[in-house]
C-alpha positions as CSV (number, residue, x, y, z in Angstrom):
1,X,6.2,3.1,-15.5
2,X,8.8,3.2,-12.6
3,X,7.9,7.4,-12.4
4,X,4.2,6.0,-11.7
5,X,4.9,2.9,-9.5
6,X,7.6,5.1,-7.6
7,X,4.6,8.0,-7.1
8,X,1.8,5.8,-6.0
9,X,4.3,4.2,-3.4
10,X,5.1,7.8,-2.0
11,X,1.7,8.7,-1.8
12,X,1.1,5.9,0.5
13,X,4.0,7.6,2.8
14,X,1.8,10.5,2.8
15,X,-1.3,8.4,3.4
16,X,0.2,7.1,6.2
17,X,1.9,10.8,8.0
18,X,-1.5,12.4,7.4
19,X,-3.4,9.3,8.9
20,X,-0.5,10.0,11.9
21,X,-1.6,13.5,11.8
22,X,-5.1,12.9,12.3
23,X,-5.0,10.1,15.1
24,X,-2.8,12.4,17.1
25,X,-5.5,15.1,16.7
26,X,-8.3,12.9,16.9
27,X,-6.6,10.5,19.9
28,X,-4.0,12.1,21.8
29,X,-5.8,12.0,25.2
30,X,-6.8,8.7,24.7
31,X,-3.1,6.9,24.3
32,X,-4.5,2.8,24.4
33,X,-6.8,4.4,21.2
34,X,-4.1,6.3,19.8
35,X,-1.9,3.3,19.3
36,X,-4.1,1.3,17.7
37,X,-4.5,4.1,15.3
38,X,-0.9,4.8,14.4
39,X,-0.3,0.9,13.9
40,X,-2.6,2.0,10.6
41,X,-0.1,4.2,9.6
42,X,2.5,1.7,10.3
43,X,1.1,-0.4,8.2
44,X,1.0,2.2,5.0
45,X,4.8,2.9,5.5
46,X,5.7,-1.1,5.7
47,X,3.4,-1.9,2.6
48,X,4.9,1.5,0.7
49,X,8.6,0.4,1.5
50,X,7.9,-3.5,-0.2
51,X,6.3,-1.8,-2.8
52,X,9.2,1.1,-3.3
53,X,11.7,-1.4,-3.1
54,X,9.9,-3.8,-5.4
55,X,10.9,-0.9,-7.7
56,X,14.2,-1.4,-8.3
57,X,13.9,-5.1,-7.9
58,X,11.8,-5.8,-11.0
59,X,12.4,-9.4,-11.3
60,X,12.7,-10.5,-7.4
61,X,9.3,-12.4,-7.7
62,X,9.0,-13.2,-3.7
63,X,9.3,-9.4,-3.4
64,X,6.5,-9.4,-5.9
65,X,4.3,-11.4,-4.4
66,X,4.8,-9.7,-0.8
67,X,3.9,-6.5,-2.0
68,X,0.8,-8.0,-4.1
69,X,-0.5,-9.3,-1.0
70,X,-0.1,-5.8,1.0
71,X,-1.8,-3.8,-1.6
72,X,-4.5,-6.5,-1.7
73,X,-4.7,-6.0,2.2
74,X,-4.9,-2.5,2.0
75,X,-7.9,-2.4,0.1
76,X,-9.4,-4.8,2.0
77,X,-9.0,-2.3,5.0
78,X,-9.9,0.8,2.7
79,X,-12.6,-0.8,1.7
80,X,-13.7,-2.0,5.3
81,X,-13.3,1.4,6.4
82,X,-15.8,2.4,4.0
83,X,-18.2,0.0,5.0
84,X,-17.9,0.5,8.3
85,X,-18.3,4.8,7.8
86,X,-21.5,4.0,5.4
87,X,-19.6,6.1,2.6
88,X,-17.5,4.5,-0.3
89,X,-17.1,7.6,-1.9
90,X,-15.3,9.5,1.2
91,X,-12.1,11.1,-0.2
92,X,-10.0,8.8,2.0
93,X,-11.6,5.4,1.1
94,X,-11.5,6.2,-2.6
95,X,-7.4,7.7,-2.3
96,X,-6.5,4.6,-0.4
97,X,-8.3,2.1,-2.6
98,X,-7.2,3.5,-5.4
99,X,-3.3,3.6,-4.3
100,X,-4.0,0.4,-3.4
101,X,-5.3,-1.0,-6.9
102,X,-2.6,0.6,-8.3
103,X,0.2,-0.7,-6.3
104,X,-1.5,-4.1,-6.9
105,X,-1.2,-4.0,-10.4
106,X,2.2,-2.6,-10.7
107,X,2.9,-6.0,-8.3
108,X,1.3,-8.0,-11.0
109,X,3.2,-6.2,-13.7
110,X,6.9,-7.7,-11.4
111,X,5.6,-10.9,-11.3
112,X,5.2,-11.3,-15.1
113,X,8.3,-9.4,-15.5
114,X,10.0,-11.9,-13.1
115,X,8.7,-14.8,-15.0
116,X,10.0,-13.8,-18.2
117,X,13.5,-13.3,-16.9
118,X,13.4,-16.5,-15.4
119,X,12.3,-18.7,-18.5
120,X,14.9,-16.4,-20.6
121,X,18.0,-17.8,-17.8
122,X,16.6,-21.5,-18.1
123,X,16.8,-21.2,-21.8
């Protein structure tokens, strides 16, 4: 499961350097639009980094919960995004939300993994 957890977290890095990629193509002559569109990619790598480190810190419930609530926030924005483009099926909407559900779970997974460590050291 750690091969899985570990993957999904990197393929939010590469979410994030191909969303970089595009809003410097898409952007770069407009910079006040271009930053607002690489603090999106910021965003990937800060949720990708909780939820890479969360890793190798299965039973550090805060750490748990932090990346829960990022990959809950990213699909919130995924999901946005595809409301906003009229398309819930574009590649990047369903990659994202996806990554995102995933992460989410595998945050759910270190919580319940955290809360039988703890109840095993109060015993």
């Amino acid at each position: 499961m750690k091969i899985l957890d570990r993957t999904f977290g990197w393929l939010l890095v590469a979410g994030g350097c191909l969303h970089a990629i595009g809003a410097w193509y898409a952007n770069h002559a407009r910079p006040d639009v271009l930053l607002w569109a690489l603090t999106g990619s910021l965003a990937a790598f800060l949720i990708a980094a909780i939820n890479l480190l969360r890793v190798d810190r299965p039973h550090d419930r805060p750490l748990a919960w932090l990346a829960l609530a990022g990959a809950l926030a990213w699909l919130a924005v995924a999901l946005s995004v595809g409301k906003l483009a009229g398309n819930f099926l574009d590649v990047r909407v369903v990659s994202n939300a996806l990554n995102a559900v995933v992460l989410a779970a595998m945050s759910v997974r270190s919580l319940s993994a955290g809360r039988q460590a703890g109840a095993k050291a109060a015993a």
